[in-house]
N, C-alpha and C positions, 0 to 999 in steps of 0.2 A: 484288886491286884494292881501292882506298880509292877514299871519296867522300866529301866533304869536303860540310856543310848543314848547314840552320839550320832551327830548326824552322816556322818562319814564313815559310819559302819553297816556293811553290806550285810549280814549276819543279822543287824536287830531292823532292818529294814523289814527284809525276809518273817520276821519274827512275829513285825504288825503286821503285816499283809496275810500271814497266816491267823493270827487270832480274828482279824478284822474279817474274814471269808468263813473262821469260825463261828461267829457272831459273840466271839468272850468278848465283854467290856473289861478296860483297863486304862490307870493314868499312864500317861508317861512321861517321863523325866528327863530332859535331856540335862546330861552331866558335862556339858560345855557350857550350861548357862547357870545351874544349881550344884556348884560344886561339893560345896558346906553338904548336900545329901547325897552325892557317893561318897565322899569321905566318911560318913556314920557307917555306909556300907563296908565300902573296904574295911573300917575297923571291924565289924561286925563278922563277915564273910572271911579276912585277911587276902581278899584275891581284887584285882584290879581290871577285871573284864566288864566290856557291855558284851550282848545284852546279859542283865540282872532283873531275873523276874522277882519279886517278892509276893509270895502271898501266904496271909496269916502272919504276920513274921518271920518265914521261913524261907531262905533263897535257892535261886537256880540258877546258877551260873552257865550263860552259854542258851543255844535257842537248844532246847529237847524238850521236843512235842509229848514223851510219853512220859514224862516228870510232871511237866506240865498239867497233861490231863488228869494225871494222878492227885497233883496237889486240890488241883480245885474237886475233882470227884472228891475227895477227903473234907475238906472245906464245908461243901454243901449238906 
């Protein structure tokens, strides 16, 4: 899983602190230093938000917990 954030945003902050208390593992990206990889996103997605979870190649725009669990229960 990747997850695309900025360090200035409260929302994907929230976002690690909840996977990390989950014990999900995930990279994360920060898209003030890796630009070049939210722009694949944004083109991919057409939306300009962090956080962006990706997983399997499938996005989620936004921190939701039950998307979330879904993708990776899917995943596995």
């Amino acid at each position: 899983m990747k997850v695309y954030t900025s360090p200035s945003c409260m929302e994907c902050q929230a976002l690690k602190t909840w996977l990390k208390s989950e014990g999900i593992d995930f990279k994360e990206i920060d898209v003030s230093i890796d630009q070049d990889a939210f722009s694949k996103v944004v083109n991919k997605t057409k939306e300009m938000k962090v956080p962006t979870v990706e997983i399997n190649k499938e996005y989620i725009i936004g921190f939701d917990r039950d998307k979330i669990l879904d993708k990776i229960k899917k995943s596995c």
